[in-house]
C-alpha positions, 0 to 999 in steps of 0.5 A: 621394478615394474611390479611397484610401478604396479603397485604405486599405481594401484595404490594412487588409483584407489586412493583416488578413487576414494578422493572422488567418492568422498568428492561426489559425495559432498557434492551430492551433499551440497546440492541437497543444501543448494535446493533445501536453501531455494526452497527456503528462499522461495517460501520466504519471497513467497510469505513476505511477497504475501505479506507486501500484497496484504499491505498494499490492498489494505491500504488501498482499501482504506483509500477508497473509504477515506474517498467515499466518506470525503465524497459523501461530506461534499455531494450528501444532501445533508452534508456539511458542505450542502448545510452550508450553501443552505445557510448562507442562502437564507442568510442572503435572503434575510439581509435582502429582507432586512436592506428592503426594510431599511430602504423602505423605512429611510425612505419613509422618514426622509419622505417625513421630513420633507413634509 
């Protein structure tokens, strides 16, 4: 009885044995799947993080030509915004001229008819 104690154990023994082999070896399988998967995430964060920062810097580049050309159309000696202030300048300046003219010539015909 003794020696198939023995023996039952031996045989459970190997058995399991085998069971923790079979066990490490999908574990060391898994852990091979576990970092080839990270390495993935981890260029995949990294491209797309990339592709985030390259929008972003476009846009914002973009932005800051959008300002200078807005900023030049204001501030420009030749822009529209400084041909304008020109324009109704010398408009001013000519309805002025032509209120001094008509205020002379009234005065000159009202003069007339009185004389």
């Amino acid at each position: 009885r003794l020696l198939e104690d023995v023996l039952r154990t031996a045989a459970t023994s190997r058995k399991a044995e085998r069971d923790i082999k079979r066990l490490e070896e999908e574990a060391g399988s898994l852990n091979k799947s576990l970092i080839q998967k990270t390495q993935e995430l981890e260029k995949f964060i990294t491209s797309n993080f990339k592709e985030f920062y390259d929008s972003i810097l476009k846009n914002y580049q973009e932005s800051c030509e959008a300002e200078r050309l807005v900023n030049d159309s204001v501030s420009d000696p030749h822009s529209p915004v400084e041909q304008s202030v020109a324009t109704r300048n010398e408009t001013e300046r000519l309805l002025q001229q032509h209120q001094n003219n008509f205020r002379k010539w009234t005065a000159a015909q009202q003069k007339e008819l009185k004389d």
